[in-house]
Legacy VTK file of the C-alpha trace (Angstrom):
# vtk DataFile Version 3.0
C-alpha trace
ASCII
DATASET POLYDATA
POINTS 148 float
-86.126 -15.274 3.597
-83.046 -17.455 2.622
-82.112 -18.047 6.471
-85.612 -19.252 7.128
-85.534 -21.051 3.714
-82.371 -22.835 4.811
-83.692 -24.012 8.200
-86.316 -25.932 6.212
-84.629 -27.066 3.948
-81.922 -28.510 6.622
-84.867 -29.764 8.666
-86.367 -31.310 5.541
-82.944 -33.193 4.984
-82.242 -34.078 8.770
-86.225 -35.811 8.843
-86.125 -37.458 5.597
-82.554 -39.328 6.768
-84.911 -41.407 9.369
-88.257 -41.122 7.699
-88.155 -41.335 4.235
-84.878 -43.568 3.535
-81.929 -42.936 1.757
-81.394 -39.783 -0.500
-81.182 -40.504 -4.551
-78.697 -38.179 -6.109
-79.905 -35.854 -9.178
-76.589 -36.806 -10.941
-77.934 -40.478 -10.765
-82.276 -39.461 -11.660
-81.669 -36.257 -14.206
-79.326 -36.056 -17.157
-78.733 -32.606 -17.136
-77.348 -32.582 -13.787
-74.555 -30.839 -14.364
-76.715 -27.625 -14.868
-78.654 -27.991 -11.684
-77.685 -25.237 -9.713
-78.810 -26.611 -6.090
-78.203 -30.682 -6.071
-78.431 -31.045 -2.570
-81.669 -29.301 -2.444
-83.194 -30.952 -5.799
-81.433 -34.366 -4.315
-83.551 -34.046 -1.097
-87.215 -32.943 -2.729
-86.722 -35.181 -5.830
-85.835 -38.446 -3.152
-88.892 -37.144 -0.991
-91.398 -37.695 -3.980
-92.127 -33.901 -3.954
-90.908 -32.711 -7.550
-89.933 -35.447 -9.912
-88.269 -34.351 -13.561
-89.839 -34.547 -17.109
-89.644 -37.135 -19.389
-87.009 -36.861 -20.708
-84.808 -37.778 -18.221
-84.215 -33.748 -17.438
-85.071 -31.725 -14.005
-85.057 -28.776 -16.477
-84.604 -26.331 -13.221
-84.925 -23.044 -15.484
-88.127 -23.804 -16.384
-91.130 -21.981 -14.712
-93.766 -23.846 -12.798
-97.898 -23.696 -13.784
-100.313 -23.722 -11.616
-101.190 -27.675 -11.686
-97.476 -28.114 -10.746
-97.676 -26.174 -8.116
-100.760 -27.601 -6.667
-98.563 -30.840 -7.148
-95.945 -29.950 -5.136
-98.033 -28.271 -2.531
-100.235 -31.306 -1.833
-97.255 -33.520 -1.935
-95.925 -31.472 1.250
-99.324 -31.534 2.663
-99.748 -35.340 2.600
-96.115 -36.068 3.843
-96.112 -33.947 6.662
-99.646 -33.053 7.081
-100.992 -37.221 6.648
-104.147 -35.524 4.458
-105.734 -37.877 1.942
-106.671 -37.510 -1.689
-110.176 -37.403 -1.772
-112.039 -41.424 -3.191
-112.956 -39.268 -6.171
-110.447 -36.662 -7.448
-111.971 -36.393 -10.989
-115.549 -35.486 -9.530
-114.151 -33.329 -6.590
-111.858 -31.085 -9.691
-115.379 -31.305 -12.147
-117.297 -29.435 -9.242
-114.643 -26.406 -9.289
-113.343 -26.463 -12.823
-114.251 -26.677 -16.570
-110.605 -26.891 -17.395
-108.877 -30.751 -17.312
-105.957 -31.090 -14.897
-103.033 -33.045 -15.783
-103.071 -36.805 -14.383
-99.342 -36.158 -12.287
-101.735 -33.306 -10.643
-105.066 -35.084 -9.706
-105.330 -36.111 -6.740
-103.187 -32.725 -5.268
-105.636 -30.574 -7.132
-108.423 -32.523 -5.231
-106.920 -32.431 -1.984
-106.118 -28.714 -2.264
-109.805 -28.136 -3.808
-111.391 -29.994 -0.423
-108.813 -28.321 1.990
-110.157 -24.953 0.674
-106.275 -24.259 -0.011
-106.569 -23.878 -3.966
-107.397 -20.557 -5.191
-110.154 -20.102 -7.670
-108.331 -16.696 -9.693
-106.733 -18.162 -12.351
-109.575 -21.168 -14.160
-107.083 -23.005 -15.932
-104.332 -25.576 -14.885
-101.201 -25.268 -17.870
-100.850 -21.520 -17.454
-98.741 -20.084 -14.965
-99.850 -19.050 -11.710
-99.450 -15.461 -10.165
-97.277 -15.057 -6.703
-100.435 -13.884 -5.019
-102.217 -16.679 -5.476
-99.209 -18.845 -4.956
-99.448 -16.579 -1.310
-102.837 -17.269 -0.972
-102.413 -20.536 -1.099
-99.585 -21.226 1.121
-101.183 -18.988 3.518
-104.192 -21.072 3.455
-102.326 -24.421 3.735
-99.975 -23.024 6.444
-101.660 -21.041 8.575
-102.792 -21.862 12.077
-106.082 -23.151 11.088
-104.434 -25.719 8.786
-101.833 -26.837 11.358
LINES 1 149
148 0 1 2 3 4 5 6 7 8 9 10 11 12 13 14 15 16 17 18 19 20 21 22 23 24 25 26 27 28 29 30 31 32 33 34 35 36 37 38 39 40 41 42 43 44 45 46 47 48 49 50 51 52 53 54 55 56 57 58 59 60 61 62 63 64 65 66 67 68 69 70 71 72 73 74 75 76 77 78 79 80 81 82 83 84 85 86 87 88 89 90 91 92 93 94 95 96 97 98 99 100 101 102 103 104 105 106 107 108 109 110 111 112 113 114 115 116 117 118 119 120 121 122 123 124 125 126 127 128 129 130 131 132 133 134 135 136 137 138 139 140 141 142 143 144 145 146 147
């Protein structure tokens, strides 16, 4: 798991030199910097627009993820490397599914995910955390052959 999460990773890095422009350190975005762990990792995802940090200034890596944040990051992936689009009507797409409201910084990934047929429908709400099979599920769905 960590060699194939390092290839990624690396090949993530090598694209986004020539894609995506240059790489903003996390010393320079987050000011608790020196506690992040990874900063060439968090350097590379935060400059690719795929996790950003809260506001206050802090990545806060210790923190766990919920499930709208996780939709967030997945659909980010899916539109940079995939070229999906958020559907003309998030909102309306997320009311057809879902009683609960999802965070604006999760909209329109929550609506692609929701029209992909990627999100899965266990867990109704978005600020709870998420379990690792549907976290499975989902990547599963969004990276399996039919999806490609």
């Amino acid at each position: 798991m960590k060699k194939t999460l390092s290839l990624v990773l690396a090949l993530v890095m090598t694209v986004s030199l020539f894609t995506f422009g240059p790489i903003v350190s996390a010393s320079a975005a987050f000011t608790d910097s020196n506690s992040i762990t990874y900063k060439e990792a968090v350097d590379v995802i935060y400059s690719l627009g795929i996790m950003s940090g809260y506001s206050d200034g802090m990545f806060h890596g210790e923190y766990p993820l919920n499930k709208a944040q996780i939709c967030a990051i997945m659909g980010r992936i899916l539109m940079k490397t995939k070229k999906y689009r958020v559907p003309s009507n998030p909102a309306d797409v997320i009311r057809q599914h879902y009683d609960d409201t999802v965070a604006e910084y999760a909209l329109n990934e929550v609506a692609l995910l929701l029209n992909l047929g990627i999100l899965v429908d266990s867990s109704r709400t978005f600020n709870r955390g998420i379990s690792r099979i549907d976290v499975v599920e989902m990547l599963y769905r969004a990276f399996n052959k039919n999806f490609l």
